[in-house]
MARBA-184741 format. One record per residue (C-alpha): x, y, z; residue in one letter. Coordinates in steps of 0.05 Angstrom, whole numbers. Last residue first. Layout:
BEGIN
[r [X,Y,Z],a]
...
END
This chain:
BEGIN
[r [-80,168,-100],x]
[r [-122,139,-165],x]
[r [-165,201,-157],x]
[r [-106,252,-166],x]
[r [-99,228,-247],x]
[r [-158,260,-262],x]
[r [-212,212,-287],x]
[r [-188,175,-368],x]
[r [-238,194,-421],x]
[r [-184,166,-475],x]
[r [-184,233,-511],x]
[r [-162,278,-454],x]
[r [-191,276,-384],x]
[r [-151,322,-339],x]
[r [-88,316,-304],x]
[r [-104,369,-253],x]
[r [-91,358,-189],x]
[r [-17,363,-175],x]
[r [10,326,-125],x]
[r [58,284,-156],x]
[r [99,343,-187],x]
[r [87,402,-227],x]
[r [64,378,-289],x]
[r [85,380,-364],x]
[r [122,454,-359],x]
[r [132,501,-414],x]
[r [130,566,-366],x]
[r [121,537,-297],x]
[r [144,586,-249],x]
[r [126,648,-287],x]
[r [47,620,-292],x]
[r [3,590,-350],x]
[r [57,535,-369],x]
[r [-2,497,-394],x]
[r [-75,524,-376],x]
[r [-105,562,-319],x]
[r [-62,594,-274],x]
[r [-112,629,-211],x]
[r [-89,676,-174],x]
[r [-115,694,-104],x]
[r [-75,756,-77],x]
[r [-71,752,4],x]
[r [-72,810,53],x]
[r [-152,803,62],x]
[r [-150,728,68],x]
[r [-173,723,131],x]
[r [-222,772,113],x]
[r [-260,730,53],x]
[r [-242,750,-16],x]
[r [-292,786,-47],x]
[r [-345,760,-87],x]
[r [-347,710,-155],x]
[r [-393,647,-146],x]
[r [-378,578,-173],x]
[r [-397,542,-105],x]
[r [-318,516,-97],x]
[r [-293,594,-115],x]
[r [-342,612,-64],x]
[r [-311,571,-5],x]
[r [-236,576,-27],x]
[r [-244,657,-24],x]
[r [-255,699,-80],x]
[r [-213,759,-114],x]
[r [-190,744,-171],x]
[r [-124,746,-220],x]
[r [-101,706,-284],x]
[r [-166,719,-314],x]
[r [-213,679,-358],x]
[r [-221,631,-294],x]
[r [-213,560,-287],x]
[r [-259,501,-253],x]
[r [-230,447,-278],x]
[r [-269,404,-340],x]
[r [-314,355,-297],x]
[r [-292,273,-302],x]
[r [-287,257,-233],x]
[r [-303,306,-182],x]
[r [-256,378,-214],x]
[r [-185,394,-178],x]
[r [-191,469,-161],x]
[r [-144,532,-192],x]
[r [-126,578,-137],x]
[r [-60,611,-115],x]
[r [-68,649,-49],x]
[r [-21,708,-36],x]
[r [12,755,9],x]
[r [55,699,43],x]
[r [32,640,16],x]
[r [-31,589,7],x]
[r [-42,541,-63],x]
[r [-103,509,-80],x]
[r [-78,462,-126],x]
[r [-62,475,-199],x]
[r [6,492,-201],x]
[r [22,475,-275],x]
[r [-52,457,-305],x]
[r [-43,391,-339],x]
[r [-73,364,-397],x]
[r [-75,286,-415],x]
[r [-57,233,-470],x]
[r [-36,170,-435],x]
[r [25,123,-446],x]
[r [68,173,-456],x]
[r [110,153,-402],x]
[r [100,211,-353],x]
[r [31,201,-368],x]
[r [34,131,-345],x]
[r [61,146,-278],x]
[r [19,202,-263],x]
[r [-39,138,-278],x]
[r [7,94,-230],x]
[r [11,146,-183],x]
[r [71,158,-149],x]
[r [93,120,-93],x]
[r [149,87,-112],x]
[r [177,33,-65],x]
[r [227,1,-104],x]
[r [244,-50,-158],x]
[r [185,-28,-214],x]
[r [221,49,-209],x]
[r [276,10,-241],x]
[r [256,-18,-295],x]
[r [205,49,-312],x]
[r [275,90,-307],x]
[r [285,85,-384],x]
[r [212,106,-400],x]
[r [211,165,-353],x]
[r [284,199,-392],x]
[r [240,188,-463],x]
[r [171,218,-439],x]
[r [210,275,-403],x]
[r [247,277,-461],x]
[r [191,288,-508],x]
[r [159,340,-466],x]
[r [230,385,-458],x]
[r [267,363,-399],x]
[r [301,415,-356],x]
[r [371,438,-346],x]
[r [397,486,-400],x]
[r [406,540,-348],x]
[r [371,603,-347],x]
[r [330,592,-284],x]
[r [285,659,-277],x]
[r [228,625,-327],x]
[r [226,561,-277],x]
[r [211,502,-323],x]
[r [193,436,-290],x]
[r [241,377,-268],x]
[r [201,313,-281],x]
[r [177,280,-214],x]
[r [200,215,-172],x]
[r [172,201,-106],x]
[r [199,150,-64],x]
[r [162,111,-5],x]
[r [165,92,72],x]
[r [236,100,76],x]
[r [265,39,105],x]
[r [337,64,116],x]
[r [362,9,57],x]
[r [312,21,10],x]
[r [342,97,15],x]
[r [411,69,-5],x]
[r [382,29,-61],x]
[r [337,81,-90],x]
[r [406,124,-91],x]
[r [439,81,-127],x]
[r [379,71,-174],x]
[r [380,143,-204],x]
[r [450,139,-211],x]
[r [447,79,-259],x]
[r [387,116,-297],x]
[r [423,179,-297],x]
[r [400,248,-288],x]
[r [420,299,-341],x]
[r [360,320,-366],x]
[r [336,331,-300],x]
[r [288,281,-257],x]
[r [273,306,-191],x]
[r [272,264,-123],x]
[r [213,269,-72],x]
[r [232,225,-10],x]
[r [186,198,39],x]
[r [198,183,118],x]
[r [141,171,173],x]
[r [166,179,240],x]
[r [181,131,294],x]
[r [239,161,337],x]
[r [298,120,291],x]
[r [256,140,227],x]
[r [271,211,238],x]
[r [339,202,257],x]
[r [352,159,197],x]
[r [331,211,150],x]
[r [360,270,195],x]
[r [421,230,178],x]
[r [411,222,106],x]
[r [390,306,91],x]
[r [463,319,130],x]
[r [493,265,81],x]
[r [462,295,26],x]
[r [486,372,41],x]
[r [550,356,50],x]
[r [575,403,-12],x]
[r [529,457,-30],x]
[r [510,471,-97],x]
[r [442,434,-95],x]
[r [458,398,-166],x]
[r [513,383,-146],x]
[r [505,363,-82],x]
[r [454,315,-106],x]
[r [500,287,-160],x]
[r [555,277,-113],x]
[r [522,241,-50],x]
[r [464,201,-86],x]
[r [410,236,-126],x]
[r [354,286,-125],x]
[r [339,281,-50],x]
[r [280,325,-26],x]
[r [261,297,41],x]
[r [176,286,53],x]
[r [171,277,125],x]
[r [100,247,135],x]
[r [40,269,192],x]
[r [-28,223,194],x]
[r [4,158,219],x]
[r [33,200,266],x]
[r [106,216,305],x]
[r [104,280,343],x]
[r [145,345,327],x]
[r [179,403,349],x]
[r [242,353,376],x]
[r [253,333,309],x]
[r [282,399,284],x]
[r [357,383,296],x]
[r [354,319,249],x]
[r [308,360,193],x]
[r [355,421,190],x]
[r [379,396,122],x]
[r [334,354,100],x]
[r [312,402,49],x]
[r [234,388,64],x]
[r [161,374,44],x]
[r [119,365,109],x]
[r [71,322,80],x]
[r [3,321,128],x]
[r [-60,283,134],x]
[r [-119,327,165],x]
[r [-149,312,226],x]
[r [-157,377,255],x]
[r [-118,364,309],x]
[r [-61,352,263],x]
[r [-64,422,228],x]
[r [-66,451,301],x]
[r [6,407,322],x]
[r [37,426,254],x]
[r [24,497,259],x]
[r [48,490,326],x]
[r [114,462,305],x]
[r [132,502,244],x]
[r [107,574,281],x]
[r [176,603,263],x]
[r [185,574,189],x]
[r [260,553,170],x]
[r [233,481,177],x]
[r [187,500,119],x]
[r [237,505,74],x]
[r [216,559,12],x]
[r [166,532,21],x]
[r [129,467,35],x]
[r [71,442,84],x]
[r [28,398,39],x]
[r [-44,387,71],x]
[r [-85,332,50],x]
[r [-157,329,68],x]
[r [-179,401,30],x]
[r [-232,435,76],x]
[r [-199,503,28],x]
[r [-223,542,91],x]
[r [-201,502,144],x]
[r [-129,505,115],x]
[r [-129,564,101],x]
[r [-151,585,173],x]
[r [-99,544,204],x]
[r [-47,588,156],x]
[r [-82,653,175],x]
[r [-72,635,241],x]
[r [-1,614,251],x]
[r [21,676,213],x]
[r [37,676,141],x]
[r [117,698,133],x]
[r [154,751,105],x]
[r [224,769,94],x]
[r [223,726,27],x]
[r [169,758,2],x]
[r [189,813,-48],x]
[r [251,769,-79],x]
[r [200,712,-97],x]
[r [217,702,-165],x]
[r [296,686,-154],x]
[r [289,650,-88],x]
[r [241,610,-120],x]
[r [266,594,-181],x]
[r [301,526,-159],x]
[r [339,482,-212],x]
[r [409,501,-182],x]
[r [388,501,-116],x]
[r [400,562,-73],x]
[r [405,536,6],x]
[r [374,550,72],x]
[r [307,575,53],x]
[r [258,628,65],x]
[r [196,630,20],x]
[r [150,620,90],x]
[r [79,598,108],x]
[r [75,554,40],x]
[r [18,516,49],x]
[r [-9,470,-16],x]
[r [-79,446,7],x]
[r [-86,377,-27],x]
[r [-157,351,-49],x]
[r [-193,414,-67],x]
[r [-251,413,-101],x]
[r [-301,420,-155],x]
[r [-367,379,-171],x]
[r [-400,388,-111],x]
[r [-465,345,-110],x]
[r [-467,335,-35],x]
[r [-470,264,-41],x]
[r [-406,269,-89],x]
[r [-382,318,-37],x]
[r [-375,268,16],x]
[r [-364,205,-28],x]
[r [-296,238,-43],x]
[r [-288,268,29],x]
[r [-298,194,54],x]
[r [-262,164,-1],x]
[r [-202,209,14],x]
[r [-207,197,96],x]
[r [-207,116,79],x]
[r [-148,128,41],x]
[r [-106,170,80],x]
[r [-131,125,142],x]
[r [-95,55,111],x]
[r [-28,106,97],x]
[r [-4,110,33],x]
[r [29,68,-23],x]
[r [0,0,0],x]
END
């Protein structure tokens, strides 16, 4: 089983939940971003480069528990920037938990082994650790030498005390097959509870010739399959099969409900086989409640400092220009010609 036994019976709750309630559109992963801060400049990272004007800000610990009660999503994804970085990390943790959501706290690794003591193991509460390769490629690519080993010990530490461990690694055009599986090997080896594999997108303010074009993504996915068949992955089969070319889908680049410092990002995953909700505009004003009833008002006044944007379409946003999909979480791979659901619904 990829996931958790109450991650899926939670899901097919809220699925049926809505179905009876005959909502068509919404949310299934919350992406929370209370900080951009972060400890390190990757070389395929745009965010410290976009987000210049709010990197000295963060959301307080309220208006990031009210996001996440007003988007009623199940799955919350704590990112950044680097979330550990965040001053309220702990408690934010402890409220979202109480509120029975499931949680990926998506992270550098870095600070993970000294952080431990903020939090408390759960079924419903996962370390996701970025690692994009083993000791020399992901130092590379992160541009700062001993940062794997410090993201492997806070790996084992975390497991050591009981926690739930997953690793997100991205694919770049370079990224090699026999590398790839090196480092599946060592994390096989500390008992991660699953790996996560994604195509790097396209960041507009990263220059370099890094990323995968469409056809290579399809080409680079189709070499690993072999591999990823050995090991724990836990992406999607169906995310899985678009990656290979296997199925003919659109994707809306940074689809999900998405909450930040001074903004909230909005685009919502449809129920079953519905066209997403998307706007003619890149910019609104509504809050997750009315944007999931269809209706067009002012944002609600928690959300009063934050801009709600919504990307509609390929590569509609700065971050994502020419992109296939964001990563395993996004929402919207839509139907395309073979009638296929959304590619979230077989999570």
């Amino acid at each position: 089983m990829r996931f958790p036994i109450s991650l899926h019976v939670d899901m097919t709750k809220y699925l049926l939940g809505n179905a009876l309630k005959g909502l068509k559109r919404f949310p299934l992963v919350l992406m929370l971003e209370p900080t951009h801060r972060c400890n390190l400049q990757c070389t395929g990272c745009g965010r410290i480069r976009e987000y210049r004007e709010t990197l000295a800000q963060e959301m307080s610990l309220e208006e990031c528990v009210g996001a996440v009660e007003e988007c009623g999503a199940p799955v919350v994804t704590i990112t950044g920037g680097e979330p550990l970085l965040y001053s309220q990390v702990g408690p934010l943790v402890k409220e979202v938990l109480a509120r029975k959501k499931h949680i990926y706290l998506c992270t550098n690794g870095v600070l993970l082994e000294r952080s431990l003591h903020l939090f408390r193991p759960s079924p419903r509460f996962t370390f996701n650790v970025h690692l994009d390769g083993p000791r020399e490629v992901h130092d590379s690519i992160i541009g700062t030498p001993g940062t794997f080993e410090r993201a492997m010990e806070g790996i084992r530490a975390a497991k050591k005390q009981g926690f739930r461990v997953t690793t997100n690694t991205t694919i770049y055009k370079e990224t090699e097959p026999e590398k790839l599986e090196l480092l599946f090997h060592l994390l096989a080896g500390e008992k991660v509870d699953g790996l996560l594999v994604a195509p790097a997108y396209h960041y507009q303010a990263v220059e370099e010739g890094i990323f995968l074009a469409k056809e290579e993504i399809v080409q680079k996915f189709s070499e690993i399959e072999a591999i990823a068949k050995k090991y724990k992955i836990i992406s999607t089969p169906l995310y899985m099969d678009f990656l290979m070319g296997r199925r003919k889908m659109l994707c809306t680049p940074w689809g999900n409900p998405h909450a930040q410092p001074r903004r909230l990002e909005v685009a919502l995953l449809p129920h079953h086989r519905h066209p997403l909700l998307q706007f003619p505009g890149a910019h609104g004003k509504n809050s997750l409640g009315q944007i999931r009833q269809g209706r067009r008002s002012q944002v609600s006044p928690l959300h009063d400092a934050l801009r709600i944007r919504a990307h509609c379409g390929k590569g509609a946003g700065p971050q994502s220009a020419g992109s296939v999909a964001h990563d395993h979480l996004e929402p919207d791979l839509k139907a395309g010609g073979n009638g296929a659901p959304p590619g979230h619904l077989s999570a």
